[in-house]
C-alpha positions in Angstrom: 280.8 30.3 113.1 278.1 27.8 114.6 276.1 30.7 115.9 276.6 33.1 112.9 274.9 30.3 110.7 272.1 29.1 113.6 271.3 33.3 113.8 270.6 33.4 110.0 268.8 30.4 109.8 266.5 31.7 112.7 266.2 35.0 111.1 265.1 33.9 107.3 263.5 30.5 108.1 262.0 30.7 111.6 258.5 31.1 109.8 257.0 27.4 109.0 255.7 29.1 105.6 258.8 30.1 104.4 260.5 26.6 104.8 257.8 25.8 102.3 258.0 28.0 100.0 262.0 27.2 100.1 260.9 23.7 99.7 258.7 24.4 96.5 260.8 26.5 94.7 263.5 23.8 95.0 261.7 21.0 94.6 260.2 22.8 91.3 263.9 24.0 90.1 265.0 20.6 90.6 262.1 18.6 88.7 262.6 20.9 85.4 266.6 20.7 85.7 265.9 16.7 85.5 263.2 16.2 83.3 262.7 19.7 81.6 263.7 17.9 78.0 261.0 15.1 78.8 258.2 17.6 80.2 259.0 19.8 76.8 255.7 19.3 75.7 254.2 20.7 78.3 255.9 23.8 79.0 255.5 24.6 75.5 251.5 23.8 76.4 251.3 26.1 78.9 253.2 29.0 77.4 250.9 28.9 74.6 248.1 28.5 77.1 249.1 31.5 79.0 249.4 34.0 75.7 245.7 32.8 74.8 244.1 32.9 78.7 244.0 36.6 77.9 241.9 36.4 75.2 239.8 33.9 76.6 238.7 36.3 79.9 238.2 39.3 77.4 235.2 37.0 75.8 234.0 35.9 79.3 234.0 39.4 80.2 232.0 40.2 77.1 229.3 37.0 78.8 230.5 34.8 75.9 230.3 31.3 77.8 233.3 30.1 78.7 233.1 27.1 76.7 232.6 29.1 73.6 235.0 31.1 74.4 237.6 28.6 74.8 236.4 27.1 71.3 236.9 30.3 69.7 240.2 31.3 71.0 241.3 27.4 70.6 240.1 27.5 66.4 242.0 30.9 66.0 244.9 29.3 67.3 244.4 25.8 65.2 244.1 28.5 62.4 247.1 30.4 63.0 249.0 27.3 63.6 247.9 25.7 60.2 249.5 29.0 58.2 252.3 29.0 60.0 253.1 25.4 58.8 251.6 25.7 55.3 253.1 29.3 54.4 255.4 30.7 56.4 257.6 27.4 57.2 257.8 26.5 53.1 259.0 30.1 52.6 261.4 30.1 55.4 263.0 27.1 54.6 263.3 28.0 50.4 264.9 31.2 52.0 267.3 28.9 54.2 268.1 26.7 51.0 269.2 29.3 49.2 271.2 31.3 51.3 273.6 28.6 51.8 273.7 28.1 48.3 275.0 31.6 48.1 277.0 31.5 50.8 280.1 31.2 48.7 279.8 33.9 46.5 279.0 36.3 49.6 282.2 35.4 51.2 283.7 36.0 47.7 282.2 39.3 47.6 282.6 40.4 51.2 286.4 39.6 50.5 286.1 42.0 48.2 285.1 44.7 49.8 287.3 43.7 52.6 290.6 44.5 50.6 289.2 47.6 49.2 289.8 49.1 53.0 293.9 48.8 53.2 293.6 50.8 50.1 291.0 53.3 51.6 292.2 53.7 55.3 295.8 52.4 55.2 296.0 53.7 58.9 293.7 52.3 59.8 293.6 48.7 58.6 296.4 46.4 57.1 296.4 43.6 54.9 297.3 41.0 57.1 294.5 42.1 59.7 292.0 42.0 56.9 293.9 38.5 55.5 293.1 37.5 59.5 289.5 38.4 59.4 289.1 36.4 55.9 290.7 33.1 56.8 288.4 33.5 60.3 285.2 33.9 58.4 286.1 31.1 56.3 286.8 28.9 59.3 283.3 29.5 60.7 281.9 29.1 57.5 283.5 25.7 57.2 282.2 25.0 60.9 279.0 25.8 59.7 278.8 23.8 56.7 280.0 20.7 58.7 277.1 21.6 61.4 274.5 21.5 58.4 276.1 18.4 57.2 275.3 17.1 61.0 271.9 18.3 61.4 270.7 16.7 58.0 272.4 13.8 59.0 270.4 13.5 62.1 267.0 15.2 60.6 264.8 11.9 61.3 264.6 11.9 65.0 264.0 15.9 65.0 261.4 15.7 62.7 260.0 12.9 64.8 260.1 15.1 67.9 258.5 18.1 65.9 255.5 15.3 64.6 254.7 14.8 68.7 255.0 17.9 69.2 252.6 19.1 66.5 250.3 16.3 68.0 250.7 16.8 71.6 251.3 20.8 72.3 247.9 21.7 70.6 245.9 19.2 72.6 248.0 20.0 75.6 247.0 23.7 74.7 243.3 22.7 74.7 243.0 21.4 77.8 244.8 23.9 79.9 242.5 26.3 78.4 239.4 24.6 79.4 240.3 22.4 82.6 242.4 26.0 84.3 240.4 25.8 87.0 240.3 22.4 87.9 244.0 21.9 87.3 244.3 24.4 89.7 242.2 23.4 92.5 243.8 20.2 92.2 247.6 21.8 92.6 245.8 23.7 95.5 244.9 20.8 97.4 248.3 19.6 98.0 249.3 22.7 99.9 249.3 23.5 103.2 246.0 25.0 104.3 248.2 28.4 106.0 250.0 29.9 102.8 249.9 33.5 103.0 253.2 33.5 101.7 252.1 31.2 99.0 249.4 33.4 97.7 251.3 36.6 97.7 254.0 35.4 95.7 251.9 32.7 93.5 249.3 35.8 92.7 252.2 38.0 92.1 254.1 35.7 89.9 251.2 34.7 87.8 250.5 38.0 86.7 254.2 39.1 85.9 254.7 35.6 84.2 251.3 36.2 82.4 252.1 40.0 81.2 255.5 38.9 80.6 254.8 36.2 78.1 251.4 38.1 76.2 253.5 41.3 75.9 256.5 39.3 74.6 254.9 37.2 72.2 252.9 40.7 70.9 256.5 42.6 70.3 257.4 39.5 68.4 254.8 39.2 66.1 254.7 43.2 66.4 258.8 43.6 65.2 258.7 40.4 62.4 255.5 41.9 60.8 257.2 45.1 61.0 260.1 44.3 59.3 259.3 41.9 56.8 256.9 44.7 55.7 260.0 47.4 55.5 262.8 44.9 54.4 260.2 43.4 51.8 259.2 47.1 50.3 263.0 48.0 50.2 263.4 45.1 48.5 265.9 42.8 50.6 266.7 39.2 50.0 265.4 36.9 52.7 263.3 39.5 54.3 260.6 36.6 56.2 263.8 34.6 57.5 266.1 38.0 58.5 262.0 39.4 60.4 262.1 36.1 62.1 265.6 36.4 63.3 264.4 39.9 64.2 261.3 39.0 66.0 263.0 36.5 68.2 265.9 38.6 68.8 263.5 40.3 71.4 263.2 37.5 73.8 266.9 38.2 74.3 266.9 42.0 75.9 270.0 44.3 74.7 272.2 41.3 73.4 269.7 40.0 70.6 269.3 43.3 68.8 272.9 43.6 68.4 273.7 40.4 67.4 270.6 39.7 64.8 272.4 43.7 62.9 275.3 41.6 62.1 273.5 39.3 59.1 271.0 42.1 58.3 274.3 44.2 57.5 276.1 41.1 55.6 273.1 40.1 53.0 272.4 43.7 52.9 276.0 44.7 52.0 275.8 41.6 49.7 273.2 42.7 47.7 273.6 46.3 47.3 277.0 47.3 48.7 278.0 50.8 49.9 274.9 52.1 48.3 272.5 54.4 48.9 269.7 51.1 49.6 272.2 50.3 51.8 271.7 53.2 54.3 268.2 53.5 53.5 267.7 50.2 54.9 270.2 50.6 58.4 268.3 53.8 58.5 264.9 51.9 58.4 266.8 49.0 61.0 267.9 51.4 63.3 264.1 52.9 63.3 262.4 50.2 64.1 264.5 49.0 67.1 264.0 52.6 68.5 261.0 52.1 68.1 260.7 48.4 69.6 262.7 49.9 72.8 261.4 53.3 73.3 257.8 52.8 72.2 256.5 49.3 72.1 258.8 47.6 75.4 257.3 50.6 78.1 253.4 49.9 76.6 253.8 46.4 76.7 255.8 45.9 80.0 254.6 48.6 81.8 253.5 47.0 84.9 256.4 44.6 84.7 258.7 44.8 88.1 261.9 46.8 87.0 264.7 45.2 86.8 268.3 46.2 86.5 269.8 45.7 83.4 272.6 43.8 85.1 270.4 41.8 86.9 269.1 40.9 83.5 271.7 40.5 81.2 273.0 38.1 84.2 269.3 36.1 84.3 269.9 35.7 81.1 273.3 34.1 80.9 272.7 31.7 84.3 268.5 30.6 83.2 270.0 30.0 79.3 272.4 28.5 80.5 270.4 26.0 82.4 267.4 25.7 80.2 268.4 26.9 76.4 265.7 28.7 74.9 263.2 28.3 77.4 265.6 29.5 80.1 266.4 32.4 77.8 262.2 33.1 77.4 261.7 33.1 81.1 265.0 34.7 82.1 263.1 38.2 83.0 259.9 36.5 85.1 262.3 33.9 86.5 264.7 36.9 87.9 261.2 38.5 88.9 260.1 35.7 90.9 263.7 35.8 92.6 262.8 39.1 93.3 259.3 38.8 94.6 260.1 36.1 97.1 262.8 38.2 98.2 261.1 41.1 98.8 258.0 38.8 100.7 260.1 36.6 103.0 259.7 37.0 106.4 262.9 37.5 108.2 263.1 38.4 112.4 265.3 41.7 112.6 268.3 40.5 114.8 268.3 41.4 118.5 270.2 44.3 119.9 271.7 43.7 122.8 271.1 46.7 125.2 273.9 49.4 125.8 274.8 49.4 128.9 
């Protein structure tokens, strides 16, 4: 067993650059496992930093001065930033309000319509199974209600946390777009002066992680404008809080599309029923995600490494579990990385011994 494990270790770690790279990696997993809640702020920084960066090389390119150009892309951002929190976040939250007002009467009316289908498709469905589903959604309604009870309970420190963050992420945001280079250069210097290994994967990484994150905050803002347009021409109730629920339903591949259908279907069957807006509106649904799948993901991730879906339904699970939301975000460049320093590790091909 001895020498099974001291051949393995001499085939994957026999090269000093390797054990360094091993080192890294772990010594970076383990920093944001401890302190990712703390460093918050900054991740948040530099994810923002990384959507912009793009824009900010496409004025250099065009001999904008790079100050400028991080002035520019920094006030479009302020700017973007200041409707979001005077526009969008009063509407969303009025829309919030006053769905859970109604939440009563929709569970009064989806009870309805739930007992109509003994008498529709007696086969099919029985009373008590449909009495079952009733007294289940009224349980998770009640655990709901007892979560919002909660959460306004302990508003103060979360609008606290959202104050610093409004204070720190923006300047945060600043200077990672202007000090890149030196930020860099000063990471650099703490590395060994061979790192061949480094580079490969570090160059590699930074421009899946950089694609990753531009293309996925473009399909979000692409699918919520989308469908607030749609929802909003056909009329729906809540349309800018059910387009944000559909716009972030992107970060989570396969699993987020279908779980965001289920209260597009509820307010939808709410408000119109078995109607013919109804199915003009799952028609217009079911469009759009074609779209967002077949269309938009292959011109936005096209030079993304391919992954299997297993691979990242599973990324997704293990990184959100770990990290919530962020872990969720970076599930797909996180299993990419995996992948990269896989496929770049040096390994010694075990010896054969000769046949005799």
């Amino acid at each position: 067993m001895f020498n099974v494990l001291r051949g393995w270790v001499q085939r994957y770690f026999s090269d000093e650059q390797a054990v360094v790279l091993a080192v890294l990696l772990f010594l970076a997993f383990t920093v944001v496992l401890t302190f990712g809640g703390m460093l918050a702020p900054v991740l948040a920084g530099m994810v923002l930093a990384f959507l912009m960066q793009g824009l900010v090389n496409a004025l250099e390119r065009l001999k904008v001065p790079s100050g400028v150009a991080v002035g520019l892309v920094f006030t479009l951002f302020m700017g973007a930033l200041a409707v979001f929190l005077l526009v969008l976040v009063p509407l969303l939250w009025h829309q919030l309000i006053t769905l859970f007002n109604e939440l009563p009467g929709m569970l009064g009316k989806w009870q309805s319509l739930l007992l109509l289908l003994p008498e529709r498709y007696p086969h099919l469905v029985s009373d008590e199974q449909v009495l079952r589903a009733i007294e289940s959604v009224r349980g998770e309604i009640g655990k709901f209600g007892q979560w919002a009870l909660g959460f306004s309970l302990s508003s103060l420190p979360l609008l606290v946390s959202a104050m610093i963050y409004l204070v720190l992420v923006p300047i945060l945001v600043f200077f990672f777009l202007k000090d890149r280079e030196l930020i860099a250069r000063w990471v650099v210097g703490y590395l060994p002066r061979e790192r061949t290994l480094l580079n490969r994967v570090g160059d590699e990484m930074n421009r899946q992680i950089a694609n990753y994150i531009r293309g996925k905050g473009i399909e979000i803002l692409i699918c919520g404008i989308a469908t607030y347009i749609a929802f909003i021409s056909l009329g729906l109730n809540y349309a800018a809080l059910l387009a944000l629920l559909v716009g972030l339903s992107v970060v989570v591949p396969y699993v987020g599309a279908v779980v965001v259908t289920v209260p597009v279907t509820l307010i939808a069957l709410f408000q119109w029923g078995w109607g013919d807006q109804f199915i003009y509106l799952m028609v217009t649904y079911a469009i759009i995600q074609a779209l967002d799948g077949n269309v938009l993901v292959p011109l936005l991730f096209s030079e993304a490494v391919s992954l299997h879906p297993v691979a990242i339904i599973c990324a997704v699970l293990l990184f959100g579990g770990l990290w919530g939301f962020w872990g969720i975000f970076f599930a797909i460049p996180l299993a990419t990385l995996f992948k990269a320093v896989l496929d770049a590790w040096p390994r010694q091909e075990p010896s054969v011994a000769p046949l005799l």
